[in-house]
BAFI-3210 file (N, C-alpha, C; in Angstrom, 3 decimals, decimal comma, padded with zeros to 6 digits):
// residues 214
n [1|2|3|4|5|6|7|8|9|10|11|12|13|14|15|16|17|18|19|20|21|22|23|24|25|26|27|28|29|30|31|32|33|34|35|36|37|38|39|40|41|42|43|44|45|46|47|48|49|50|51|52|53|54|55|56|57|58|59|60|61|62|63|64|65|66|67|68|69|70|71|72|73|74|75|76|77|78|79|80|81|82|83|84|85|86|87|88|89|90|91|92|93|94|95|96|97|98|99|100|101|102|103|104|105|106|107|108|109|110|111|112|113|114|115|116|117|118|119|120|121|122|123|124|125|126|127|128|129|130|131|132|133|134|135|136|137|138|139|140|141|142|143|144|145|146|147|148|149|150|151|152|153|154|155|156|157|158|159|160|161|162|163|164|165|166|167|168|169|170|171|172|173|174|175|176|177|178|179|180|181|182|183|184|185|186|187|188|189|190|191|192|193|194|195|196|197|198|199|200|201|202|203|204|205|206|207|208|209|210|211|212|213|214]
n.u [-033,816|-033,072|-034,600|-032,676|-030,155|-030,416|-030,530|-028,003|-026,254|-027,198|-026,171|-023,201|-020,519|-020,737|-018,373|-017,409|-019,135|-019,400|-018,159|-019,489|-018,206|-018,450|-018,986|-016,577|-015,106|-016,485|-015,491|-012,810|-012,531|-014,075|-012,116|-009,527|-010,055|-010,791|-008,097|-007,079|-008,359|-007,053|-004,333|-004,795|-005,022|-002,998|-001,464|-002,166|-002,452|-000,767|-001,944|-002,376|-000,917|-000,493|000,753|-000,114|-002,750|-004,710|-004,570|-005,357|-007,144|-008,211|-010,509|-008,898|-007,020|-005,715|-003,620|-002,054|-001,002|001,646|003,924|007,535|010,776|012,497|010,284|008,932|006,354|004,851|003,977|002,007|002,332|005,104|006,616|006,675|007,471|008,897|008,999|006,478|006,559|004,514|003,670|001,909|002,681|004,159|007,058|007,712|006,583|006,549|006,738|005,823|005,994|008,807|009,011|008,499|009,401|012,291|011,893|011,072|013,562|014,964|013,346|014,544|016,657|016,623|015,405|016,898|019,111|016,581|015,306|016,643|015,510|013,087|011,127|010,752|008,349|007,235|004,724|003,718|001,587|001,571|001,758|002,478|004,276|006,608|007,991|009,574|012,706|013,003|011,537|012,938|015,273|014,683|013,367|015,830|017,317|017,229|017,558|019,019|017,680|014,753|012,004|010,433|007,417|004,401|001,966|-000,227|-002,268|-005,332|-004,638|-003,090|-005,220|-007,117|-005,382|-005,200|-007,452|-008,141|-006,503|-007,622|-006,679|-007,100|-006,496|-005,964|-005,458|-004,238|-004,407|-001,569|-000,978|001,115|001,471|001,111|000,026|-000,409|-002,545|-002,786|-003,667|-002,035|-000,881|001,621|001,499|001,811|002,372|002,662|005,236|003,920|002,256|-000,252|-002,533|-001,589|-000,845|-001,239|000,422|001,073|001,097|002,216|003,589|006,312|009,495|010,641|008,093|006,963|008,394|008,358|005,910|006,006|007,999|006,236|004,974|006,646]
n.v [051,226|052,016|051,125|050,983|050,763|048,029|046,305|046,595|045,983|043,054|042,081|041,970|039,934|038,200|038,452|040,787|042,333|045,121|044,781|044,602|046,030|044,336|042,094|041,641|041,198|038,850|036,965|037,090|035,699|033,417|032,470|032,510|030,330|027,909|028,144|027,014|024,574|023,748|023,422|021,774|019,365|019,002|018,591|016,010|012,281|011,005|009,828|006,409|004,656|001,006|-002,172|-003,821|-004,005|-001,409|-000,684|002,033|003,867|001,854|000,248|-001,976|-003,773|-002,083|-002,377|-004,237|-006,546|-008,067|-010,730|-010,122|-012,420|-012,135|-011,714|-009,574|-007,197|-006,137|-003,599|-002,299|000,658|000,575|000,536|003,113|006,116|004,382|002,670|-000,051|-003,844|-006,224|-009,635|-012,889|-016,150|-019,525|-021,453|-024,062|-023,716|-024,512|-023,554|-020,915|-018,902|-018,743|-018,010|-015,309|-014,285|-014,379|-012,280|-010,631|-009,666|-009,051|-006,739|-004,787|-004,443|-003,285|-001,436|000,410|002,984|003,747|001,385|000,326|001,447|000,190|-001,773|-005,200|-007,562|-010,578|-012,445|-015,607|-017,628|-020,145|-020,396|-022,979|-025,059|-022,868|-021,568|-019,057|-019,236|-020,867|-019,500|-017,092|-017,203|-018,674|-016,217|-014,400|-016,153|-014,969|-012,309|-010,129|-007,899|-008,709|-009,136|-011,689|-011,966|-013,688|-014,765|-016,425|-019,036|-018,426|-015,160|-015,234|-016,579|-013,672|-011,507|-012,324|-012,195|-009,406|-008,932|-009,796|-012,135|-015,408|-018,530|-022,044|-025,230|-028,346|-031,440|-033,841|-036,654|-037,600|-035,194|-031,738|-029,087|-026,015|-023,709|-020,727|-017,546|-015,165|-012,184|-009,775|-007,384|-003,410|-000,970|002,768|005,366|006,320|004,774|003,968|001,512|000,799|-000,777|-003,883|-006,025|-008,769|-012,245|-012,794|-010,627|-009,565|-008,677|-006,461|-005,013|-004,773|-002,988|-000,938|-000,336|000,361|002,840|004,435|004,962|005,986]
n.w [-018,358|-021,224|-024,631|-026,937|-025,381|-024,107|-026,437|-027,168|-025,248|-024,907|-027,481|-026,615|-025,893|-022,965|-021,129|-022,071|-021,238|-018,282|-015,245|-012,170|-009,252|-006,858|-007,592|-009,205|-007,050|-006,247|-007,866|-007,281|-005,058|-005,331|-007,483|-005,783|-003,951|-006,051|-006,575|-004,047|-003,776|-006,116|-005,221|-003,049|-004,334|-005,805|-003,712|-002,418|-002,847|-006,148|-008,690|-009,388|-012,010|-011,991|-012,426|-010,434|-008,252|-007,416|-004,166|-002,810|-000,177|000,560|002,870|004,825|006,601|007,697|010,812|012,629|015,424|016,445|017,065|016,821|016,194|018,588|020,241|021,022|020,911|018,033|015,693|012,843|012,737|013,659|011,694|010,114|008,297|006,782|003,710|003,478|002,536|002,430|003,647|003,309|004,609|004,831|006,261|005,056|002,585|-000,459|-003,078|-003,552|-001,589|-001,028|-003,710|-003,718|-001,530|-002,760|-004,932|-003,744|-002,787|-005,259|-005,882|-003,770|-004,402|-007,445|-006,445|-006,082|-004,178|-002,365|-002,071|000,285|002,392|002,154|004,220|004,276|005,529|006,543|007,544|009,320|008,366|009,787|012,547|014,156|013,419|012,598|014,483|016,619|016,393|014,042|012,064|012,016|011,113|008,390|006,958|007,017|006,082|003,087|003,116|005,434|006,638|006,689|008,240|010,279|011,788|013,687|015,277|017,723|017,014|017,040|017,312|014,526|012,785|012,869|012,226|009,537|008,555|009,145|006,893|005,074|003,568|002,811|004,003|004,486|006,182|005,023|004,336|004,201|003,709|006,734|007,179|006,584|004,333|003,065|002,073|000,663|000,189|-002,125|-002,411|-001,777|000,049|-000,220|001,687|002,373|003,200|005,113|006,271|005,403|003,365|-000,054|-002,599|-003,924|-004,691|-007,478|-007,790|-010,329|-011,382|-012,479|-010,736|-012,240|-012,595|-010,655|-008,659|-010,885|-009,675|-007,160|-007,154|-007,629|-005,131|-003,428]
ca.u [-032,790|-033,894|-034,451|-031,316|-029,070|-030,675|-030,192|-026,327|-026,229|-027,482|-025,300|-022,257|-020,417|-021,072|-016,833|-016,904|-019,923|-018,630|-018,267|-019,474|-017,312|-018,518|-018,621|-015,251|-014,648|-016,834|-014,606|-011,365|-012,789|-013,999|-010,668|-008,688|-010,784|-010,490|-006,472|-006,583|-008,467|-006,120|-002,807|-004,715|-005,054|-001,519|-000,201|-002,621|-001,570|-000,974|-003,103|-001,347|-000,843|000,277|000,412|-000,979|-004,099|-004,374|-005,833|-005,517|-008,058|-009,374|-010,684|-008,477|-005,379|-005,237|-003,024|-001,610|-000,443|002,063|005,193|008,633|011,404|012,533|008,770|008,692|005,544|005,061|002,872|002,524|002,970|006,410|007,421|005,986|008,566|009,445|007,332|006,528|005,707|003,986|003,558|001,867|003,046|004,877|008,422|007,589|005,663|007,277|007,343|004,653|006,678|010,212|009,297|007,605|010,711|013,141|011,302|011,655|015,167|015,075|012,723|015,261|017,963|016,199|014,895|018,970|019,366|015,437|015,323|017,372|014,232|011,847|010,881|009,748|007,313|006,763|003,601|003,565|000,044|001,898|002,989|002,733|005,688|007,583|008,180|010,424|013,811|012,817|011,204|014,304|016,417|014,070|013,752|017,297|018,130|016,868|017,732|019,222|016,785|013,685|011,727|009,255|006,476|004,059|000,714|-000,695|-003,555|-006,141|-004,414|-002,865|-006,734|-007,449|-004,622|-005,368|-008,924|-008,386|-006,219|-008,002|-005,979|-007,437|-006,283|-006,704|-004,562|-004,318|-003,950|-000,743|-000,277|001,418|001,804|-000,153|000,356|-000,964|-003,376|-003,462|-003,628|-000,439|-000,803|001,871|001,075|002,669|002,351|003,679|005,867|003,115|001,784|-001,328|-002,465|-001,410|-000,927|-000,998|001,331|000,396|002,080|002,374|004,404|007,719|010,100|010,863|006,920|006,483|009,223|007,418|004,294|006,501|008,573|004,755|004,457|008,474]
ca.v [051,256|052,298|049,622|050,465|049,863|046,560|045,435|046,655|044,630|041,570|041,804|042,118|038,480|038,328|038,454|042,158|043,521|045,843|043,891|045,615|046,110|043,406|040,680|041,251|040,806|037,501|036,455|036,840|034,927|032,417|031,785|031,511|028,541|026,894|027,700|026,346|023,386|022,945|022,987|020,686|018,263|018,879|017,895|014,606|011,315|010,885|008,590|005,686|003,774|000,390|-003,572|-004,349|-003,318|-000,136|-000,237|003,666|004,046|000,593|-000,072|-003,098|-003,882|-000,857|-003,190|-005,589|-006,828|-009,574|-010,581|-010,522|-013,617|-011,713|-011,923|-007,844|-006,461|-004,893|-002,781|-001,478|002,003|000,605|000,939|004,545|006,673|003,110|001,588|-001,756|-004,921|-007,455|-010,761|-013,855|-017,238|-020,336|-021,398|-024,826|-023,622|-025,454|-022,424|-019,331|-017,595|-018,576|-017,290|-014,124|-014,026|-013,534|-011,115|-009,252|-009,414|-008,037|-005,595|-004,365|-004,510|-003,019|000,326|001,651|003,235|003,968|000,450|000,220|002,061|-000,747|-002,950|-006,669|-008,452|-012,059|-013,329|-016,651|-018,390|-021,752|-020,804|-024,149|-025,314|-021,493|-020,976|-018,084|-018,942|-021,016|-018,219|-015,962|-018,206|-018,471|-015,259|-014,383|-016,586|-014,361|-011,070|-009,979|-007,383|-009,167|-009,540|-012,356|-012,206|-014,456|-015,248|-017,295|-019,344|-017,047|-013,949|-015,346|-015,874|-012,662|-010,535|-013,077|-011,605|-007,905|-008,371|-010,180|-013,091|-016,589|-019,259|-023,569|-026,799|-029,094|-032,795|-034,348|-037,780|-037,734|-034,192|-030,753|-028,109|-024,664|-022,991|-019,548|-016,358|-014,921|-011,127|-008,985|-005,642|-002,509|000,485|003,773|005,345|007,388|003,496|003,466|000,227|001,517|-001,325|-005,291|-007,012|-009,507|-013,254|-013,115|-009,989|-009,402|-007,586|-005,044|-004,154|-004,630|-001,745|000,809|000,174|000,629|004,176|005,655|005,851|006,378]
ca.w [-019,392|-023,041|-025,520|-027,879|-024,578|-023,817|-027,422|-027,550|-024,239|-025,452|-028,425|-026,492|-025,023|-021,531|-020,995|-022,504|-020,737|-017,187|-014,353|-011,094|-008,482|-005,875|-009,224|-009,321|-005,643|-005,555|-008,552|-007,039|-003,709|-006,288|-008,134|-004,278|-003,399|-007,143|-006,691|-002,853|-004,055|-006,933|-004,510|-002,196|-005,166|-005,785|-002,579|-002,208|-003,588|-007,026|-009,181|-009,540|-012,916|-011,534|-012,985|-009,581|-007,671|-006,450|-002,754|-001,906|000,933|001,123|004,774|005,486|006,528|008,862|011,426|012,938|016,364|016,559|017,769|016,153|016,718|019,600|021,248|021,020|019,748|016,512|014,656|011,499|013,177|014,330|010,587|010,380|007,871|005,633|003,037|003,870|001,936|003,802|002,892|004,388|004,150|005,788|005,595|004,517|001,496|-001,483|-003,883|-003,770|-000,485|-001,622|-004,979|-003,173|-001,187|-004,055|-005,632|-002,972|-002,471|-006,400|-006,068|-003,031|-005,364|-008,378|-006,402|-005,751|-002,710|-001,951|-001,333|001,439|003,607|001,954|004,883|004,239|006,988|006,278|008,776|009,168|008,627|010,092|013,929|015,016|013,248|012,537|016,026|016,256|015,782|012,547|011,173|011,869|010,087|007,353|006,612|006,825|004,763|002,083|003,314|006,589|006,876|006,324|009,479|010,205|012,514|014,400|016,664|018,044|016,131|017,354|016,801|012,836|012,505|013,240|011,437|008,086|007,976|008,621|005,653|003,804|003,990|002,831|003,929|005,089|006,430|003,686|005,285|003,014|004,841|008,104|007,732|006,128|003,417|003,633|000,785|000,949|-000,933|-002,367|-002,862|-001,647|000,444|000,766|002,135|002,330|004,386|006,412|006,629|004,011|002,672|-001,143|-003,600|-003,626|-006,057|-007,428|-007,301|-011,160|-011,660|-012,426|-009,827|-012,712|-012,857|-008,666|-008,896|-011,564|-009,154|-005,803|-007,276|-007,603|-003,565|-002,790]
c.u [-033,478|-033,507|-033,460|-030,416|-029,118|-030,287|-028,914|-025,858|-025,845|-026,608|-023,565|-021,657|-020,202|-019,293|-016,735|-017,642|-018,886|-019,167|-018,031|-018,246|-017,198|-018,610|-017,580|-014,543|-015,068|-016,042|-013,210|-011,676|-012,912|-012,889|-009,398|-009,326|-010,644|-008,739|-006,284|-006,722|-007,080|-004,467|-002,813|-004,761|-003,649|-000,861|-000,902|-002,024|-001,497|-001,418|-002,020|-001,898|000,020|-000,375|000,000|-002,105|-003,797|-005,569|-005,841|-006,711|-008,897|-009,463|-010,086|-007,041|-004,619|-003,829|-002,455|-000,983|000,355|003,943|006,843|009,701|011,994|011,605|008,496|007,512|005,484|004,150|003,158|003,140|004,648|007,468|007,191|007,426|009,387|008,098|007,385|005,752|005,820|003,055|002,935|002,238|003,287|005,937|008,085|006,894|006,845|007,841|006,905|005,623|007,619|010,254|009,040|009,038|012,041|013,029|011,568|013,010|015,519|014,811|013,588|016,524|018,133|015,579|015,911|018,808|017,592|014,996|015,856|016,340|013,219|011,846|010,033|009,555|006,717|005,996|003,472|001,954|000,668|002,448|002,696|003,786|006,667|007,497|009,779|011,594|014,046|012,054|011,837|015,104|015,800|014,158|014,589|017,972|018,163|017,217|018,099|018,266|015,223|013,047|010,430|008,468|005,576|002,947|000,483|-002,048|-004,729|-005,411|-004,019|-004,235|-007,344|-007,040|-004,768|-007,180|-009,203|-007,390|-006,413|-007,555|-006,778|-006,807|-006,501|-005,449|-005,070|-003,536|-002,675|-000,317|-000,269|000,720|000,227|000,961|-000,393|-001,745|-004,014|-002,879|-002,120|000,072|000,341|001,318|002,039|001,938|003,402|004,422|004,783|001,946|000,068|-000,916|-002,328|-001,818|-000,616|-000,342|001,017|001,356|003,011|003,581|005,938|008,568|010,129|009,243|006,727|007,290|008,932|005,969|004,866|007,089|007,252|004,549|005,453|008,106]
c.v [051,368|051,079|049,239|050,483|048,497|045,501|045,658|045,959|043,579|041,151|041,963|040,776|039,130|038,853|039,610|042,901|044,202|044,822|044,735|044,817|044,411|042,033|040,344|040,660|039,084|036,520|036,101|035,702|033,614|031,648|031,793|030,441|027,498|026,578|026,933|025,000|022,693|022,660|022,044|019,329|018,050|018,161|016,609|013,657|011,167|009,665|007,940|004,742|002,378|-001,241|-004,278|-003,978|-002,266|-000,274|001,108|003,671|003,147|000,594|-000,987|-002,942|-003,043|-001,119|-004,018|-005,669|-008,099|-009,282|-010,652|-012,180|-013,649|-011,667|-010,665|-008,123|-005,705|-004,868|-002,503|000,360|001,986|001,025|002,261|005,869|006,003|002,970|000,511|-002,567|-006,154|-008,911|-011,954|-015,115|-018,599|-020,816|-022,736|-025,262|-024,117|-024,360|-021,039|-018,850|-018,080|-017,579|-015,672|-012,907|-013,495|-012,594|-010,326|-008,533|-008,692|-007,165|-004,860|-003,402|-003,364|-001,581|001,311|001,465|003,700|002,287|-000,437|000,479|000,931|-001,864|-004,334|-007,334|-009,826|-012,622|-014,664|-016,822|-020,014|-021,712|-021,808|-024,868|-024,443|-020,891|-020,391|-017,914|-019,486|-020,244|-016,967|-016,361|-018,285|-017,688|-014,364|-014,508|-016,133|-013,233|-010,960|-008,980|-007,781|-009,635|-010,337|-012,389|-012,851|-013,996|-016,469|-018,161|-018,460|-015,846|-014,341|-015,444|-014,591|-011,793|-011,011|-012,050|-010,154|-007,389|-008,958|-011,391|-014,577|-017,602|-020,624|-024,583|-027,320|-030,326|-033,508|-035,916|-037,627|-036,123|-033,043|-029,595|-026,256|-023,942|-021,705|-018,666|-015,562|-013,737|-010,461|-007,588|-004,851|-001,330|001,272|004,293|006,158|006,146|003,214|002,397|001,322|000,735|-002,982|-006,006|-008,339|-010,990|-013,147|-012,105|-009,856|-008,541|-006,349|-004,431|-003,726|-003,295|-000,763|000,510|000,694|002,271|005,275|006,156|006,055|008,344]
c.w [-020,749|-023,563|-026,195|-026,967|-024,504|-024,398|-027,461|-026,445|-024,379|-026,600|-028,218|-025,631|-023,515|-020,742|-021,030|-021,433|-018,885|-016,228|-013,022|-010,303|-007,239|-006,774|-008,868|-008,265|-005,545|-006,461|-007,912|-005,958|-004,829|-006,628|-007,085|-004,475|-004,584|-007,011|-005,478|-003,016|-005,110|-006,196|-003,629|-002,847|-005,147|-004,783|-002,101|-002,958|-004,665|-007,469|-009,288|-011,028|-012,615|-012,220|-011,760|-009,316|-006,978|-005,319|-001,738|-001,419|000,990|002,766|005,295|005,573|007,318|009,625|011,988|014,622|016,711|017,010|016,786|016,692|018,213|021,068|021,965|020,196|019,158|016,351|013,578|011,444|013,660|012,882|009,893|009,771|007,010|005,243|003,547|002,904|002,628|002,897|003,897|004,004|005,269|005,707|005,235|003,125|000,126|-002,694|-003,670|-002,829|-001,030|-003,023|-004,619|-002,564|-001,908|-004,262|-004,852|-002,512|-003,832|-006,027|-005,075|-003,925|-006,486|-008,079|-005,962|-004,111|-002,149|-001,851|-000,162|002,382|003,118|003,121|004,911|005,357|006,209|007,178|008,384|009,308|009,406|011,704|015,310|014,679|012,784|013,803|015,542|015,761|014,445|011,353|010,805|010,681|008,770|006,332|006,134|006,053|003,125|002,315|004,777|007,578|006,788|007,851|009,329|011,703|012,603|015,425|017,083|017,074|015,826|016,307|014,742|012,634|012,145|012,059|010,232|007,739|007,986|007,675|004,265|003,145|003,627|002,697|004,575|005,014|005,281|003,879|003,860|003,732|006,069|008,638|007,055|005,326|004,061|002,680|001,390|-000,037|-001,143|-002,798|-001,679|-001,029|000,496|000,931|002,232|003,452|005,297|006,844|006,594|003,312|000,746|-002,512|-003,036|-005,104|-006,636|-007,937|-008,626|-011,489|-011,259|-011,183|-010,811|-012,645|-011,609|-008,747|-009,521|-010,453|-007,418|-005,787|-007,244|-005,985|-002,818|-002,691]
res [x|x|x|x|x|x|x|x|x|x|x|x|x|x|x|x|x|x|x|x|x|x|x|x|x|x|x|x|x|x|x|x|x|x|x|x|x|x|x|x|x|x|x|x|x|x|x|x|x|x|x|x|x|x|x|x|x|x|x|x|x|x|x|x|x|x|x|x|x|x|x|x|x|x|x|x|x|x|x|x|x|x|x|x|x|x|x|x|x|x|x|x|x|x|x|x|x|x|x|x|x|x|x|x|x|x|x|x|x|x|x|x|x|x|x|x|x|x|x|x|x|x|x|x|x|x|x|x|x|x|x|x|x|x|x|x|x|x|x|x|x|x|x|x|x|x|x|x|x|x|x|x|x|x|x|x|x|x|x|x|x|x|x|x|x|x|x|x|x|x|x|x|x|x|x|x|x|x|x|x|x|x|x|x|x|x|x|x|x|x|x|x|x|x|x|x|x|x|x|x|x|x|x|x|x|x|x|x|x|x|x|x|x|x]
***
C-alpha cells in the first residue's frame, strides 16, 4: 500500500474505514449472541430491591419432608405453582410467632387477589407438645388456610438446620420456653428460596419485597 494511503487510513476513525465482507459477517454473529444474551437476562429473575434479605440462589432451604395435621407428607414441591412463606415456631410462643402470624394474615390481605395463591407453612420446632390437632387449631385460628406441619425430634432437627434454623429448650420452672430464630421464608412459585423477612418489618414493606417475585 503506498505511504499517502496508509496515512489517509490512519487519519480516518476506525467506524468510517470499509469493513470487509466476512467483518461484517463476524459482526452480525457477534451482535445475535450479545442480543440472545440480552433476552436471556431479560427473562431471568429480576434484581430485587427488598427491606429484607435477598437469598436468590442460596444453597439452603432446598426442602423439607414432614408431615401435615392429617399425617400426609409434604414437600416444598407439593406447593410447586404458589409462593410460599414458611415460618418456624411453636404455638406456645408468647409473642414472636403470633406476631409473625398476624403479619401474615396482613400481608395476605395487603397483596389483593395475588394473595389468595400465597401459601403459609408454620413448622413447629415444639412437636412434643403441638401434636397435630393442636397445631391445626393453632394455626387456624389465624387463617383457615394456613397449614402447620410437624416431625418428629429427629426429623425438626434436621429440617431446622437445612434451613438454617437456630434454635434451644429454655427450662422455665416446671415447664420450657423455646429460643429460636424468627426470620420468615418465602419462596417463589417455581419453589426458590427468594427472600427472608425479617421479624422487624412491617407487613406493608414484607409486601413491596413479596410483589418483586409474584
Amino acid at each position: 500500500m503506498p505511504a499517502s494511503r496508509i496515512v489517509e487510513a490512519a487519519a480516518v476513525p476506525a467506524s468510517r474505514l470499509p469493513v470487509p465482507i466476512d467483518l461484517r459477517a463476524r459482526r452480525r454473529v457477534l451482535a445475535g449472541l450479545a442480543c440472545a444474551g440480552l433476552l436471556s437476562a431479560c427473562g431471568g429473575q429480576r434484581p430485587l430491591s427488598l427491606h429484607g434479605i435477598n437469598l436468590t440462589g442460596r444453597d439452603f432451604a432446598r426442602d423439607f419432608q414432614l408431615l401435615d395435621p392429617q399425617g400426609r407428607v409434604r414437600r416444598l414441591a407439593d406447593f410447586r405453582g404458589r409462593p410460599v412463606l414458611l415460618f418456624f415456631g411453636f404455638t406456645q410462643c408468647p409473642d414472636v410467632c403470633p406476631t409473625a402470624l398476624t403479619r401474615a394474615v396482613q400481608i395476605r390481605k395487603l397483596l389483593g387477589a395475588p394473595g389468595q395463591a400465597l401459601q403459609v407453612i408454620f413448622v413447629t420446632l415444639d412437636p412434643e407438645r403441638d401434636i397435630p390437632q393442636v397445631l391445626d387449631t393453632y394455626v387456624r385460628a389465624f387463617d383457615p388456610s394456613f397449614l402447620g406441619l410437624y416431625g418428629d425430634a429427629e426429623r425438626t432437627a434436621r429440617t431446622a438446620k437445612d434451613f438454617r434454623v437456630v434454635y434451644a429448650k429454655v427450662p422455665t420452672g416446671a415447664s420450657y420456653t423455646i429460643d429460636h430464630s424468627a426470620l420468615s421464608y418465602v419462596f417463589d412459585a417455581q419453589g426458590a428460596l427468594r427472600i427472608a423477612l425479617r421479624h422487624e418489618q412491617s407487613a406493608q414493606h414484607c409486601v413491596d419485597d413479596i410483589r418483586q417475585i409474584l
